[in-house]
C-alpha positions in Angstrom: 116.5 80.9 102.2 114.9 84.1 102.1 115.2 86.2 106.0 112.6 88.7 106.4 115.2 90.9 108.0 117.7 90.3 106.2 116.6 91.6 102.6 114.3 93.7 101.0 110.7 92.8 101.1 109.6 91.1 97.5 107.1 92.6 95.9 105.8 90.8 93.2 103.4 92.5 90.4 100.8 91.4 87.9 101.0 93.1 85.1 96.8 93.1 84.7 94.5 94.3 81.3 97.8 95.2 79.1 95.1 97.4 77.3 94.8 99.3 80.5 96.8 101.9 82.6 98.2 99.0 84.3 101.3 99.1 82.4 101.8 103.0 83.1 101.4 102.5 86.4 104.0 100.4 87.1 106.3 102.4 84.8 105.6 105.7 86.9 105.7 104.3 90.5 108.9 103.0 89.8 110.8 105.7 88.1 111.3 107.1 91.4 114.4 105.5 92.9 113.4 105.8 96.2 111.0 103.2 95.8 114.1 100.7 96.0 114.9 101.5 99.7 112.8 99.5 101.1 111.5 96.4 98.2 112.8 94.6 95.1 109.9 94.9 92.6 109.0 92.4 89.9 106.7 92.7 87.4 105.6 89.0 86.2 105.1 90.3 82.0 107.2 90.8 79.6 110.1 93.3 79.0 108.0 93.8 75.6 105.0 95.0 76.7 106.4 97.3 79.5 108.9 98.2 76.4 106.0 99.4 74.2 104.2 101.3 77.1 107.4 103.1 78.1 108.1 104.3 74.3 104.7 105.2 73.3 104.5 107.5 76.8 108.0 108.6 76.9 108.9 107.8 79.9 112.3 107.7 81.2 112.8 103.7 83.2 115.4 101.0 83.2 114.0 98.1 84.0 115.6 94.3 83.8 114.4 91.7 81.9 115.0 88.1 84.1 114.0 84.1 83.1 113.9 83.1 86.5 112.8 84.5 90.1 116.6 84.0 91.1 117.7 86.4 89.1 116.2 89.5 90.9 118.6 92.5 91.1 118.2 95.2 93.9 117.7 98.3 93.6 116.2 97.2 90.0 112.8 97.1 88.3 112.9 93.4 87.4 110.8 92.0 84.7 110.0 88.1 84.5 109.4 87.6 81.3 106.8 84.8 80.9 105.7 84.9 77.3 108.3 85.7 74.4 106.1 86.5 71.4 105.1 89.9 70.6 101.8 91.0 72.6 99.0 93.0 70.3 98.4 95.8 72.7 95.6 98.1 71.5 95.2 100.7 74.3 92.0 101.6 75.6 90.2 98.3 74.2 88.8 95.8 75.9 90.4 92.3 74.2 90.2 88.5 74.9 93.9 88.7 74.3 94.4 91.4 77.3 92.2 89.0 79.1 94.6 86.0 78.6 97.7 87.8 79.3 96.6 89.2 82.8 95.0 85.8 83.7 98.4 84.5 83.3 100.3 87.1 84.8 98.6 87.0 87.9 98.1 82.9 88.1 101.6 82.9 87.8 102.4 85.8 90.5 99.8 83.7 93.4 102.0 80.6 92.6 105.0 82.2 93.6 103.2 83.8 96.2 102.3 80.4 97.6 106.0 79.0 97.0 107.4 82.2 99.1 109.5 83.2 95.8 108.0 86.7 96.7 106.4 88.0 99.7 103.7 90.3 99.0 101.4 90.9 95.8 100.7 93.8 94.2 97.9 93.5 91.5 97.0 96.2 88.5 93.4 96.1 87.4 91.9 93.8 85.0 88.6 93.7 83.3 86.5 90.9 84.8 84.6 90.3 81.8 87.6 89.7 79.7 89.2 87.1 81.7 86.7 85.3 82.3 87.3 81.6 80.6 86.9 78.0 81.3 89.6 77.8 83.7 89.5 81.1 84.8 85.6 81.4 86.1 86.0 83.9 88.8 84.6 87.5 89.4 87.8 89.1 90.1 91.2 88.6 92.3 89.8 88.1 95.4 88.0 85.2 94.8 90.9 83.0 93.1 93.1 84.3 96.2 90.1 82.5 98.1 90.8 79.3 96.4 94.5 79.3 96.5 95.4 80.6 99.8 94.7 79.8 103.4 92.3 82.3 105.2 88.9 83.8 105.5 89.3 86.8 102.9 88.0 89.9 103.5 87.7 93.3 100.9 89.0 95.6 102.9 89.7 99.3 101.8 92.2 101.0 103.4 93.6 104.7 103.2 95.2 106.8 106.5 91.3 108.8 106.6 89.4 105.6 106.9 89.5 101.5 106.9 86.5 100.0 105.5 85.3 96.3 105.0 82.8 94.2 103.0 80.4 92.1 104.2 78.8 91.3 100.3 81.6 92.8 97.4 80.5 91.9 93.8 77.2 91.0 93.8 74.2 92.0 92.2 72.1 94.6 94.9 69.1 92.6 94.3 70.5 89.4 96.3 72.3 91.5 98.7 69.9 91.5 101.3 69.6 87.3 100.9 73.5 87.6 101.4 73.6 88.9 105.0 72.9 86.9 108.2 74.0 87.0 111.8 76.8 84.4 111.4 78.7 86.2 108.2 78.8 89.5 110.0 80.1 88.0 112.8 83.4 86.5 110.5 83.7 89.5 108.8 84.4 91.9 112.0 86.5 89.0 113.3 88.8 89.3 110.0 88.5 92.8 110.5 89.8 93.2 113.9 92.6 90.1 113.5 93.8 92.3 110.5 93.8 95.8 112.4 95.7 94.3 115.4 98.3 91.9 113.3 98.7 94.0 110.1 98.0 97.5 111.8 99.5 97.2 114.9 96.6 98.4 117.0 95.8 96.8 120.3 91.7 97.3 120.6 90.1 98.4 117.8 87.2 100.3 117.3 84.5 98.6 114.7 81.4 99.8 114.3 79.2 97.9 111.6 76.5 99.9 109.3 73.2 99.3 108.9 71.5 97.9 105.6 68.3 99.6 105.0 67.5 103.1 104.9 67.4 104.5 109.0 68.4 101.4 110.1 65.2 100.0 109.1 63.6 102.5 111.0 62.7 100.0 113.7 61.3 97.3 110.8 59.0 99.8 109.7 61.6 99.8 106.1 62.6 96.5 106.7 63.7 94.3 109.4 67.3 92.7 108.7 68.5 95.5 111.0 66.8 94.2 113.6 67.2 90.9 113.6 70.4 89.7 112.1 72.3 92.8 112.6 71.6 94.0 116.1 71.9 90.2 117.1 75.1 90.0 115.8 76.7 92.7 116.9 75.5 91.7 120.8 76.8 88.9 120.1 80.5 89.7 119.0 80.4 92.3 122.4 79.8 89.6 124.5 83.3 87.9 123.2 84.7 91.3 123.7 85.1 92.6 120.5 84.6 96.5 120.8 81.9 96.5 118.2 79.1 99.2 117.6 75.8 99.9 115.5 73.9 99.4 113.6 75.0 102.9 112.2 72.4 104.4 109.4 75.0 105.0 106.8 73.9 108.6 105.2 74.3 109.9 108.9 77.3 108.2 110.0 79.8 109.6 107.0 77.8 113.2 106.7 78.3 113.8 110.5 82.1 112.4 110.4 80.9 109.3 113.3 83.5 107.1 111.4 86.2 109.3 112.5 85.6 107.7 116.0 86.7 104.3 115.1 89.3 102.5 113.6 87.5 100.3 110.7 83.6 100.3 109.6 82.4 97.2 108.3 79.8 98.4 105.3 76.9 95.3 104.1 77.3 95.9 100.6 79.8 97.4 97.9 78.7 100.9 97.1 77.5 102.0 100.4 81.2 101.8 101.8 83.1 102.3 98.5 81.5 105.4 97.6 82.5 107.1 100.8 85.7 105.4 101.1 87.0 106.7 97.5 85.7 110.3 98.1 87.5 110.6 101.7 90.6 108.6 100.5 91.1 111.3 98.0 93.3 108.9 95.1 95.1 107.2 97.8 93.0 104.4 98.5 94.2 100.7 98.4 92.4 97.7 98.1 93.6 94.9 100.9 92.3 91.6 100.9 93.3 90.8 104.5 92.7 87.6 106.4 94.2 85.4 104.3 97.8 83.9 104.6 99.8 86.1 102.3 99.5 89.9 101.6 97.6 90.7 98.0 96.8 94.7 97.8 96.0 96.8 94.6 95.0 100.3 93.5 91.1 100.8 94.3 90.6 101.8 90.5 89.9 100.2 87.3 91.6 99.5 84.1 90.7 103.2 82.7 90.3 102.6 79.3 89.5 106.2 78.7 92.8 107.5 79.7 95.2 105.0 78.1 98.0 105.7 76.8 97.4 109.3 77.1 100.0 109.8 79.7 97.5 111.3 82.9 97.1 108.3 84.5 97.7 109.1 88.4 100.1 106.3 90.0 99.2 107.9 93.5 96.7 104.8 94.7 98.8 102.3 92.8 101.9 103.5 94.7 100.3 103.5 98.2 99.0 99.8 97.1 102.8 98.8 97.0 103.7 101.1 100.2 100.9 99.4 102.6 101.7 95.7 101.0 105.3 96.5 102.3 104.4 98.3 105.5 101.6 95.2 106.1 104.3 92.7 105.8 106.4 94.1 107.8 104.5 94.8 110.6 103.1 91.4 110.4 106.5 90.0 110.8 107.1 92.2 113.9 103.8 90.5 115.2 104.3 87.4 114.0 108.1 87.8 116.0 106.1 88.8 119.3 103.9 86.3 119.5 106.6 83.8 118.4 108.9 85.3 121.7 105.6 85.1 123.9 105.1 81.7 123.8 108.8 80.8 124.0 109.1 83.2 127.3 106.2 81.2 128.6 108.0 77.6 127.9 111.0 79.0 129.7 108.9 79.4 132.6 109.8 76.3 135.4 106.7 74.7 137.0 107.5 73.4 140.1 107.7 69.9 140.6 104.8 68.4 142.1 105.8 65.3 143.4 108.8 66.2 144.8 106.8 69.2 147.0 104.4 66.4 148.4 107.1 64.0 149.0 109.5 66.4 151.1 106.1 67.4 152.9 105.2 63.9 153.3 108.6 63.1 155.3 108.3 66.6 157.6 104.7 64.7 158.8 106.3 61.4 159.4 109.2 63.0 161.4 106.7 65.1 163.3 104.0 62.1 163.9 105.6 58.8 163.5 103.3 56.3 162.9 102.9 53.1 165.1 104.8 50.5 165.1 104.1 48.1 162.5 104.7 44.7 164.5 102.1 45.5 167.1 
C-alpha cells in the first residue's frame, strides 16, 4: 500500500485536446529533472502521441512507456499508454477525434484517482465543445469531478498574488443573476475557508465576497441582489464566525489593491474574478477545484490552438498547476495527521470514574453520621 510519507507524491496527468499545447506542456515541464525530487509523474496517453509532439518540436525528453500503474519508475516521466493505434494529430484544429482521446484520457485518470493508484490530478486543457458526446455531456472538468468524487466543488484560482473563488463558473451572463442566492454564497465561502485552512495551512482567513452589480447596486437604485441576498449572507456567515467581508464593488476593490488585505475573494460570476486574477497572476495562475475529496488542479489557460506546435508555448502556469497539486496534498496530509493526533490525544485523556467518587463519598457520610439503627 501506498504511504504518503514514504514515497513521492503521484501525480497523474491527462493528456487533454491532443490538437492543443497540452502535449508540449507536459514535454517542457518535465524536461527539467528537478521536477522528480519531489513526484513521480504519469501521463495517462500514449508514448505515440507524446512521441510525435516531442519530434516535431525538438525537444530533448525520455520518457517511459508503461501497461499498467504498477509499473511506475521514479525519477521517470512515465507514460500509460491506453490506446495503441496511431492517433491523427493535426495541431491547431479543433477535431472530434482530439475530443475522444482527452475524454478518455482523463475518465481514465479520475478512476485512478478514485482507486488511490495516484494521488493528485493534473489536467491539460481540452476544448469543451469537442468532447462533448452522449456519455460525456458535461461543460468541462469540474463538473464530471462533481459527479465522481465526494465534496462540494469549488473553482477556485489560485496564484501567490491572489486566491480567488466562484460563486457561478460557466454559465451564460444572462442567468447569472437567477444563479446567486443567500444559501449558495454561503457554501461557497464555507469551501473556501475549509480549503485555505486544510490545503493552505492558514488558521483564520480573511474572505471578503464582491458584489454583483455595478456600486454594489448602489443601494438598489442598479439593482437589488446586493442588498438582499448578498449582504444577508454575508451577516449571516459572521455570526458562525467566519471572518467574512463586503459586499466589495469589484472595479474599486482590485484598482485600489483592497484584495491585498485578505486571504481569498469569493467573485459572483466568471469574468469579474478571472479577468483580474489572470492579469495579477502574471502566467502563473492555477486552476484548483478544492472541496472535493481528491486534489484536481490545471493550468488557467486554454488549448491555444494558435500557438501549436510552434514551440512558444509557456509551461510556466502548467508547471505551478503540478507544484500546488503536490504542495496541496501534502499539506493536507500534514492536516489530515493533526487532526488525526488531536482526537487520539483527546481519547487518551482519563475521565474520572463517577461512581466510584460518589461511592467513596457515600461511605465518608455514613462513617461520619451513622444512620439509626434499623431494628428500632
Amino acid at each position: 500500500m501506498h504511504k504518503k510519507k514514504d514515497l513521492k507524491v503521484r501525480v497523474g496527468i491527462s493528456v487533454g485536446d491532443v490538437n492543443g499545447i497540452g502535449p508540449e506542456l507536459i514535454l517542457k515541464t518535465f524536461s527539467d529533472t528537478r521536477m522528480f525530487e519531489t513526484m513521480t509523474p504519469v501521463v495517462f496517453a500514449s508514448t505515440r502521441v507524446l512521441s510525435y509532439y516531442r519530434k516535431a518540436l525538438n525537444l530533448d525528453i525520455q520518457f517511459m512507456g508503461i501497461m499498467h500503474l504498477k509499473m511506475m519508475a521514479p525519477k521517470r516521466l512515465n507514460v500509460l499508454n491506453l490506446w495503441r493505434e496511431v492517433v491523427n494529430i493535426e495541431m491547431g484544429k479543433p477535431t472530434e477525434t482530439a475530443g475522444k482521446y482527452a475524454v478518455d484520457s482523463f475518465v481514465k485518470a479520475v478512476e485512478s484517482l478514485k482507486k488511490g493508484e495516484i494521488d493528485v490530478l493534473v489536467t491539460a486543457p481540452i476544448n469543451k465543445q469537442t468532447v462533448q458526446t452522449d456519455d460525456f455531456d458535461f461543460p468541462g472538468h469540474t463538473d464530471y469531478l462533481a459527479q465522481e468524487l465526494d465534496g462540494y466543488p469549488l473553482m477556485f484560482m489560485v496564484s501567490d498574488e491572489l486566491k480567488v473563488g466562484l460563486v457561478t463558473d460557466h454559465l451564460p451572463l444572462k442567468y447569472v443573476a437567477t444563479q446567486i442566492t443567500e444559501e449558495k454564497i454561503k457554501r461557497k465561502v464555507k469551501a473556501m475557508h475549509d480549503s485555505l485552512v486544510r490545503d493552505f495551512a492558514m488558521d483564520k482567513p480573511k474572505i471578503a465576497v464582491l458584489g454583483l452589480n455595478p456600486h454594489c447596486g448602489d443601494g438598489g437604485l442598479i439593482g437589488k441582489e446586493d442588498v438582499t441576498i448578498i449582504e444577508p449572507a454575508i451577516l449571516a456567515l459572521k455570526e458562525e464566525g467566519y471572518y467574512v467581508f463586503g459586499p466589495y464593488s469589484a472595479d474599486g476593490f482590485f484598482r485600489g489593491n483592497k484584495y491585498k488585505e485578505f486571504d481569498a475573494v469569493l467573485a459572483m460570476y466568471h469574468d469579474q474574478g478571472l479577468i483580474p486574477f489572470k492579469i495579477l497572476s502574471k502566467g502563473k495562475g492555477v486552476n484548483y477545484t478544492a472541496g472535493l475529496e481528491k486534489i484536481r488542479t490545471s493550468p488557467d489557460h486554454g488549448v491555444a490552438y494558435e500557438i501549436t506546435g510552434k514551440g512558444v508555448a509557456d509551461p510556466s502556469s502548467f508547471r505551478e498547476a503540478v507544484y500546488a497539486a503536490v504542495d496541496i496534498f501534502k499539506r493536507r496530509s500534514e492536516y489530515e495527521e493533526l487532526i488525526a493526533n488531536r482526537l487520539e490525544k483527546q481519547e487518551e485523556v482519563k475521565l474520572p470514574d463517577i461512581h466510584s467518587e460518589i461511592s467513596e463519598q457515600v461511605q465518608r457520610e455514613e462513617t461520619q453520621n451513622p444512620g439509626e439503627d434499623e431494628s428500632e
